[in-house]
C-alpha positions as CSV (number, residue, x, y, z in Angstrom):
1,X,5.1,89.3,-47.8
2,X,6.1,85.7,-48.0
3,X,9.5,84.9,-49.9
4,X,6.9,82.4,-51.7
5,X,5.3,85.1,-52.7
6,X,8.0,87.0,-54.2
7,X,9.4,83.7,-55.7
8,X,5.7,83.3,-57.6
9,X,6.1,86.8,-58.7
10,X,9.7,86.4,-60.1
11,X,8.7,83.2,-62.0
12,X,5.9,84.8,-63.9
13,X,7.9,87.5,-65.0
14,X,10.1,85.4,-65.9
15,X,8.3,83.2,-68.5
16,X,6.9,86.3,-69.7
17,X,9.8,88.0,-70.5
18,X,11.2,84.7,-72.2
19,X,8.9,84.2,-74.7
20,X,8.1,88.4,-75.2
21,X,12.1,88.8,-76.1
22,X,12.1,85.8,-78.5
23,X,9.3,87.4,-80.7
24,X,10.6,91.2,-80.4
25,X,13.6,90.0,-81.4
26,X,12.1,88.1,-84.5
27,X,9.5,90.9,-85.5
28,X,12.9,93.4,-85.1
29,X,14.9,91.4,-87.7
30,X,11.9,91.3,-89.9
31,X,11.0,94.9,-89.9
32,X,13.9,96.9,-89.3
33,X,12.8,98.7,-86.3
34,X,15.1,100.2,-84.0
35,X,12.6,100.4,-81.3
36,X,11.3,96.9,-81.4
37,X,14.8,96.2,-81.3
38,X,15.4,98.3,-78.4
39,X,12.5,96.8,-77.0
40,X,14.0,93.2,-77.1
41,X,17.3,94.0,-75.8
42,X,14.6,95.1,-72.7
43,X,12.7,92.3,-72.4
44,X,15.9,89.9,-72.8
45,X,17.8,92.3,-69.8
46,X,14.8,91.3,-67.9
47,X,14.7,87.9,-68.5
48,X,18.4,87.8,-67.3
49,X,18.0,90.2,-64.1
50,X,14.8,88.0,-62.8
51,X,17.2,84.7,-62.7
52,X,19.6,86.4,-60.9
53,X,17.2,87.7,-58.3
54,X,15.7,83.9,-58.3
55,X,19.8,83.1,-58.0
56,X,19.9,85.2,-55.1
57,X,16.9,84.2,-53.4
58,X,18.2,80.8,-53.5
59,X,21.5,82.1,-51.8
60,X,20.0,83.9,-49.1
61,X,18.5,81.2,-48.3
62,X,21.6,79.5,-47.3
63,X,22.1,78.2,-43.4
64,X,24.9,80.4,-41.5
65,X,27.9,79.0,-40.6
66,X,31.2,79.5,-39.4
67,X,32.3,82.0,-42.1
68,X,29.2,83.7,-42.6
69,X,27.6,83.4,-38.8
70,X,24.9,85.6,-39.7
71,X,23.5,84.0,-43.0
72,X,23.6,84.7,-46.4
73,X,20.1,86.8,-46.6
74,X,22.1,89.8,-47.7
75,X,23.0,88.2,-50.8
76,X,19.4,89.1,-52.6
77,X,20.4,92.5,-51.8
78,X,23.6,92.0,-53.5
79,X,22.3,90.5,-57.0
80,X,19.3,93.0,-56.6
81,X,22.5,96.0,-56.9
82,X,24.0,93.8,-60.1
83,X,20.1,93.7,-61.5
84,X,20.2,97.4,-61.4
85,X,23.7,97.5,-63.1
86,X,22.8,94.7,-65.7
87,X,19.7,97.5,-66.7
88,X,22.1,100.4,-66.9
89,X,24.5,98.8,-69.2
90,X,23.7,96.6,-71.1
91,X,19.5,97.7,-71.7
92,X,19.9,101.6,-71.2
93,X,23.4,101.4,-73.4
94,X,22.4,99.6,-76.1
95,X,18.7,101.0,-76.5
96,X,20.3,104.3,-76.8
97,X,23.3,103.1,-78.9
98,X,20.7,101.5,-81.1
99,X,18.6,105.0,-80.8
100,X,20.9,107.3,-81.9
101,X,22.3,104.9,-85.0
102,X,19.1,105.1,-86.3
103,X,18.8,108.8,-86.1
104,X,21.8,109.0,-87.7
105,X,21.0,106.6,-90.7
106,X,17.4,106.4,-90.7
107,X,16.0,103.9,-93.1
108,X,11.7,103.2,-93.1
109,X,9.9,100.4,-91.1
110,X,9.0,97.5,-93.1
111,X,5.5,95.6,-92.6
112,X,4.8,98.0,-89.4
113,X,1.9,95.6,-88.2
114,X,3.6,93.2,-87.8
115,X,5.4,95.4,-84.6
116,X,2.1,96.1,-83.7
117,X,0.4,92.8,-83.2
118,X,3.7,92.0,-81.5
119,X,3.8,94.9,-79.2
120,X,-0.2,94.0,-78.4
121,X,0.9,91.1,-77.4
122,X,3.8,92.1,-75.3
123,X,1.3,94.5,-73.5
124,X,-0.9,91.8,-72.4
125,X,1.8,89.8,-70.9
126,X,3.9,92.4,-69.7
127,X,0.4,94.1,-67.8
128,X,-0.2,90.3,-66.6
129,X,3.3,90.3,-64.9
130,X,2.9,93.8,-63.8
131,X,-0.1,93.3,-62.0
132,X,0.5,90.0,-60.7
133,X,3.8,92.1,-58.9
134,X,1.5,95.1,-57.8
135,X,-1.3,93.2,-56.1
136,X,2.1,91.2,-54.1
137,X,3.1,94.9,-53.4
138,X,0.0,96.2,-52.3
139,X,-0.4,93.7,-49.6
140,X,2.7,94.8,-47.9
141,X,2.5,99.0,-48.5
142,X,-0.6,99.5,-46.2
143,X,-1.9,103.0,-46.0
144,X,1.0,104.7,-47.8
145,X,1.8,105.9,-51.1
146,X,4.1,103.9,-53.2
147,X,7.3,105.9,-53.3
148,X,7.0,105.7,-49.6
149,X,6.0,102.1,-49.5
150,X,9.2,101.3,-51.5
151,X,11.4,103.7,-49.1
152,X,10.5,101.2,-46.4
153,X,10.1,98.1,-48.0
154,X,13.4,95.3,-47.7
155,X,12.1,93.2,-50.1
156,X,14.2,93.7,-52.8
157,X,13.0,90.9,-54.9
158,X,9.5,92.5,-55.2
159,X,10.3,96.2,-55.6
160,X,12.9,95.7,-58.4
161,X,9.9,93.4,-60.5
162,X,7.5,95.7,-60.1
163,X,10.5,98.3,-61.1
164,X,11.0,96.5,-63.7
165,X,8.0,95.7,-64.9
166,X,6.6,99.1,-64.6
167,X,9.6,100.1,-67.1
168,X,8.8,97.2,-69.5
169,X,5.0,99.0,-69.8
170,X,6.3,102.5,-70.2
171,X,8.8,100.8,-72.9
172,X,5.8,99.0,-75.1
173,X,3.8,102.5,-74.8
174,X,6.8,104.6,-76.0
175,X,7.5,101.8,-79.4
176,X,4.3,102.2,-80.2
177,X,4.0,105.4,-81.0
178,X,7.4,105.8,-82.4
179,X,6.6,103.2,-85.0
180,X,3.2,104.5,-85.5
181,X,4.6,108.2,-85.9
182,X,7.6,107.0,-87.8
183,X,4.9,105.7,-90.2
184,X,2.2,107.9,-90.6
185,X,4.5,111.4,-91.0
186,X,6.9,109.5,-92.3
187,X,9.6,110.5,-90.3
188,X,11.9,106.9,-89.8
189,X,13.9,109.1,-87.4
190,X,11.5,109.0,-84.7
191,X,11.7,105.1,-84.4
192,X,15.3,105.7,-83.5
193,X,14.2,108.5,-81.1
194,X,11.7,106.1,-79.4
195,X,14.6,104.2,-79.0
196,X,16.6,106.4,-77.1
197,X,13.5,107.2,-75.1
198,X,13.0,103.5,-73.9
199,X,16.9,103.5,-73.2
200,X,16.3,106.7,-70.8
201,X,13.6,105.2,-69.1
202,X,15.5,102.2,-68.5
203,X,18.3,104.4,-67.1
204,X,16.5,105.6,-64.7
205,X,14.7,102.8,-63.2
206,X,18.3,101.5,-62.9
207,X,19.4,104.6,-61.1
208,X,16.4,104.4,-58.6
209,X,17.0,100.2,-58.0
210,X,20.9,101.2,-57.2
211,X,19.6,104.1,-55.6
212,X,17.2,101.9,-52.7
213,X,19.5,98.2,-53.1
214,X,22.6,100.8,-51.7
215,X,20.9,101.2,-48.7
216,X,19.8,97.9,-48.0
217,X,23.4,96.5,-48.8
218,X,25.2,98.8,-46.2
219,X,22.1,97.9,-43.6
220,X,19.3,100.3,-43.0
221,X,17.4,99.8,-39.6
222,X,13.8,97.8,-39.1
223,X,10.4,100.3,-39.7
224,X,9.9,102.4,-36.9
225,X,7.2,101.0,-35.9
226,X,9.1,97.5,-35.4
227,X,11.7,99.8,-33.4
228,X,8.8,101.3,-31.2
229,X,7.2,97.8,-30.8
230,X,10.3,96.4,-29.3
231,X,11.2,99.5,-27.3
232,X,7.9,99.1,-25.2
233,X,7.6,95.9,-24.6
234,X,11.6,96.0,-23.0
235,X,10.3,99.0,-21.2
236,X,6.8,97.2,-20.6
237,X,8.9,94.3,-17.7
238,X,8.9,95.2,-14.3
239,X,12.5,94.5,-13.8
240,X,13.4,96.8,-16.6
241,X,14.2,100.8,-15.3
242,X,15.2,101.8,-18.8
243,X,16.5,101.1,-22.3
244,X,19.9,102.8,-23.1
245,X,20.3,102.1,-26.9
246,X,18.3,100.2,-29.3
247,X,19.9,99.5,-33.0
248,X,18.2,97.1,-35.7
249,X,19.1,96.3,-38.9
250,X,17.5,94.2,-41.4
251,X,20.0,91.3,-43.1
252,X,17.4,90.2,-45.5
253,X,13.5,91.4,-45.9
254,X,12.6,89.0,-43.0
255,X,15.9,88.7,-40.9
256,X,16.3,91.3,-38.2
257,X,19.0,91.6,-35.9
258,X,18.5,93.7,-33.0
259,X,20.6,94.7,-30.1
260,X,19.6,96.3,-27.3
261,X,21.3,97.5,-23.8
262,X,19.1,97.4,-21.0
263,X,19.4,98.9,-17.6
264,X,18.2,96.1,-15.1
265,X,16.8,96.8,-11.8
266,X,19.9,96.5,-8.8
267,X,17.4,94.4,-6.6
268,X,17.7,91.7,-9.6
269,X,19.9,88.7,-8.8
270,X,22.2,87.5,-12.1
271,X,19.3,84.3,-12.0
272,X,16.3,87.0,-12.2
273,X,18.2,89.3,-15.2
274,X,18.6,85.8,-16.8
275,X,15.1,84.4,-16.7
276,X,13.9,87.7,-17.9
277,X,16.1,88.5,-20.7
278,X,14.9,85.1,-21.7
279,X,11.4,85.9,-21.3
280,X,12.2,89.5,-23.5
281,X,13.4,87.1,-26.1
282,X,10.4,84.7,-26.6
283,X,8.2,88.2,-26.3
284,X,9.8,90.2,-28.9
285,X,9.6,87.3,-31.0
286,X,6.5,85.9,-30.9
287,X,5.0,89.6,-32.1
288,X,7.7,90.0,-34.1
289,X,8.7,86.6,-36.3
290,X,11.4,88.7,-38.5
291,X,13.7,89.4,-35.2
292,X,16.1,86.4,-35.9
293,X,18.9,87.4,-33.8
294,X,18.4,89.2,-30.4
295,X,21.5,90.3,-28.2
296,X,20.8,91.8,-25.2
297,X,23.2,93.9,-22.9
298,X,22.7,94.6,-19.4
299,X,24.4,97.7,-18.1
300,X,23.5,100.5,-16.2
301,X,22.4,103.5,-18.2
302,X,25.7,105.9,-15.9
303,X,28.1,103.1,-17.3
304,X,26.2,103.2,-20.8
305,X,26.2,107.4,-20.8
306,X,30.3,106.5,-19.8
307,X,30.8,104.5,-23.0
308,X,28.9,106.5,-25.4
309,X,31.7,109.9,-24.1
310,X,34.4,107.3,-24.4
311,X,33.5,106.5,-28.3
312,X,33.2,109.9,-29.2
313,X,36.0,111.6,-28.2
């Protein structure tokens, strides 16, 4: 997945969520419902979270330098953690706030189709947006299932969209039938309940985002089949008798750093180990592009196994 192709994502939800929060908000004042209301709250939330992830994107894509020698790509990771905590907050708080005021003082939806020609609406640009981010998401998960698929995934950006916009389409289902059974039985109370319902849902999506940015932020290791890749083609060189430790971690969702200790062969020259950690370099990179940073240790695996005792006791 290009960070293009996130960016397009993130700007489509983005101008949806603009314009859907504008008119919930309106069709809220007009008719007194505490789920369209709710419902607003949501879509403004999300209109806030997606330009901070744009804000971070932006930010990671900052040059290292002297204070920050490995870049800045860790900083999507960061605004993806204050995305999650914006939804908690400020969307699942006040949804349920707003939920449980109108259970307590329950008062009858006025001009009821007028939240659902809004909510049809919302539903049409809200599925756009959602399926815009799942067919970027599906390019990326290959053969396995989506809870896996977001396990793995780095892309932050991506994930907390589709997240998000998966939440958004739960949220217009869940208003509609609290104003439509508010209505029909009567019952104004279950407005306010739908509102606490959309303010749960929105709790949890937040608790999963914290949940998977948590592990990005304090560096999780490249797919094991990245790890495996580089491990045999170090293995693969003639000059190399064995790999003593290999250890990757990802400091944006293309930015790997790997490290690596080798143990060279003792008929090597300091010229030959040279030329071919070189050589390793240029390999590992070419099939894999997201290895930014490579360091490379020679040392013999009895001096390695020496270290490793040394650490640990």
């Amino acid at each position: 997945m290009s960070a293009e192709g996130s960016k397009k994502v993130v700007l489509k939800a983005l101008v949806a969520n603009t314009i859907i929060s504008i008119t919930k908000f309106a069709a809220a004042v007009f008719t007194g419902s505490s789920a369209m209301f709710s419902e607003g709250i949501h879509s403004l939330v999300d209109t806030g979270n997606q330009g901070l992830i744009l804000y971070g994107m932006a930010r990671a894509k900052k040059p290292a330098d002297e204070k920050h020698p490995f870049g800045y790509g860790m900083e999507l990771y960061f605004w993806s953690f204050v995305v999650a905590i914006m939804i908690f907050a400020v969307g699942a708080g006040v949804s349920i706030y707003e939920g449980v005021d109108k259970i307590r003082h329950p008062h009858p939806i006025t001009n009821a189709y007028i939240n659902y020609a809004v909510l049809g609406v919302a539903f049409v640009a809200e599925g756009g947006a959602w399926w815009a981010a799942l067919k970027q998401f599906n390019k990326v998960k290959g053969n396995v299932g989506y809870f896996q698929a977001v396990r793995e995934s780095k892309d932050a950006a991506l994930f907390t969209i589709l997240f998000e916009d998966t939440a958004a389409m739960l949220g217009l289902i869940v208003a509609f039938f609290g104003i439509f059974l508010g209505q029909t039985l009567n019952l104004p109370v279950l407005d306010g309940a739908a509102s606490v319902c959309i303010g749960l849902i929105l709790a949890a999506v937040a608790a999963l985002l914290a949940y998977e940015c948590k592990g990005l932020l304090v560096g999780e290791s490249a797919e094991t089949s990245v790890v495996q890749g580089i491990r045999a083609i170090a293995e693969a060189e003639a000059g190399v008798k064995g790999v003593n430790e290999l250890r990757t971690m990802h400091l944006g969702p293309k930015d790997i750093l790997v490290n690596i200790s080798l143990d060279f062969g003792s008929a090597l020259s300091a010229d030959d180990v040279e030329r071919l950690i070189s050589k390793l370099e240029r390999d590992i990179k070419e099939v894999y592009p997201g290895v930014t940073r490579l360091f490379v240790e020679a040392q013999s695996l009895t001096g390695h196994h020496a270290d490793q005792l040394e650490n640990n006791q």
